[in-house]
C-alpha positions in Angstrom: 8.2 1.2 -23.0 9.6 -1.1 -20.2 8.7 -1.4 -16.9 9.8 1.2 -14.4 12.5 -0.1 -11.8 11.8 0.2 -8.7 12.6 0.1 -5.1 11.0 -3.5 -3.5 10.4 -2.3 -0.5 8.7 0.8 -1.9 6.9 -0.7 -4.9 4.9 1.2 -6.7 1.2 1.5 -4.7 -2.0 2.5 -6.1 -1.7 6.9 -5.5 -4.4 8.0 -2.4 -4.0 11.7 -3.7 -5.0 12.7 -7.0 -2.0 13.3 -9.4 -2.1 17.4 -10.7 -0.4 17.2 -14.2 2.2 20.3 -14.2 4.9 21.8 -16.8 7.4 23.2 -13.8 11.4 23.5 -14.2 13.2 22.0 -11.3 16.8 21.5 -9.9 17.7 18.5 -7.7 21.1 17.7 -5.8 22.4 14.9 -3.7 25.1 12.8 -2.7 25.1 11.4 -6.0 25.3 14.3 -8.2 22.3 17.4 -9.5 21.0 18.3 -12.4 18.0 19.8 -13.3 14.8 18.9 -15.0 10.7 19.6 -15.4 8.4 18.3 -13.1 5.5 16.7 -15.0 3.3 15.8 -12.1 3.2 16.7 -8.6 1.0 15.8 -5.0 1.9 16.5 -1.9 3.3 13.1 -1.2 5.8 13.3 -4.5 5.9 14.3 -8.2 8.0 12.7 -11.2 10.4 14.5 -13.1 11.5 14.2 -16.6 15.4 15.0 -16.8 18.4 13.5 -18.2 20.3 13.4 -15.3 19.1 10.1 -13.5 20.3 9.8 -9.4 19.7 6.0 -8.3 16.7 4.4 -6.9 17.0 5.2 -2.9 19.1 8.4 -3.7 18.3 11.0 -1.3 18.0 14.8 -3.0 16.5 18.1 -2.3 14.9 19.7 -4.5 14.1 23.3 -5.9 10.5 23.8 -8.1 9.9 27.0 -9.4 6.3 27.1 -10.1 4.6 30.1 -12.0 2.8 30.8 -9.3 4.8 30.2 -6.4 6.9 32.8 -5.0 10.0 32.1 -3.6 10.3 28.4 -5.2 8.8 25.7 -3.7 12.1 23.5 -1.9 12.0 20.2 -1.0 14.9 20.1 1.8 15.0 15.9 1.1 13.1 13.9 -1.5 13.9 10.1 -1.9 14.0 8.6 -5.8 11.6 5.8 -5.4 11.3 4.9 -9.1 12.5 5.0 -12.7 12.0 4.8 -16.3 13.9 5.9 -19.2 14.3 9.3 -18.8 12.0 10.3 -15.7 11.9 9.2 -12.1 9.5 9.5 -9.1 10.8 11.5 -6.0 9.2 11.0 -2.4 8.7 13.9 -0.5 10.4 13.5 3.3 11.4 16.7 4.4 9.9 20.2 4.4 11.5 23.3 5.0 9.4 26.2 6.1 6.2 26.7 5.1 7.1 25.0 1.8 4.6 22.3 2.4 1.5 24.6 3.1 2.9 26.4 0.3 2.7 23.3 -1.7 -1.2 22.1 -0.4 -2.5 25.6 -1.2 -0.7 26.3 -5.2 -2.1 22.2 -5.7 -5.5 23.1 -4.4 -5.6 26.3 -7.0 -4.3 24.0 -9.5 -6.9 20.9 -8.8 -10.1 22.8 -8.9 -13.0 21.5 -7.3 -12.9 17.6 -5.8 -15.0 15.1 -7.8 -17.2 12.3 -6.2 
């Protein structure tokens, strides 16, 4: 496997939130193109996706999750791609629409269970 390219100034950092393992499908556009792919993991900050459409590091996107149990889909209105490798890349989360990001805290808080020490 090789190392994941990344953005310098955004290198990748040790993760302050805890990283909830999902299976969700997901559609992303941007200047640079969309396609669609599944999210693997996900936290409020960010997820990675898994697709074979891959926008450029520093592409800005918004994105569209539809989780199981989130109803309407969960929509990013802009994500930044901060990392990849081979066929999946890491997204920041900059822009909320809504109540998306509650929406977000409260499926990942069903879907963490209870903190550990």
């Amino acid at each position: 496997m090789t190392p994941p390219e990344k953005d310098d100034k955004n290198a990748l950092q040790p993760r302050g939130r805890r990283r909830v393992p999902v299976d969700y499908p997901a559609f992303f556009t941007g200047d640079e193109g969309s396609g669609h792919g599944t999210v693997t993991n996900l936290t409020i900050a960010g997820c990675e996706i898994q697709s074979h459409a891959q926008p450029p590091i520093g592409a800005g996107l918004s994105l569209r999750v539809q989780a199981p149990e989130a109803r309407p889909p969960i929509v990013i209105t802009r994500a930044v791609v901060r990392w990849k490798n081979d066929d999946r890349f890491g997204l920041e989360f900059v822009r909320f629409g809504g109540r998306t990001k509650e929406q977000l805290e409260d499926m990942l808080n069903q879907r963490e269970g209870p903190a550990e020490d």
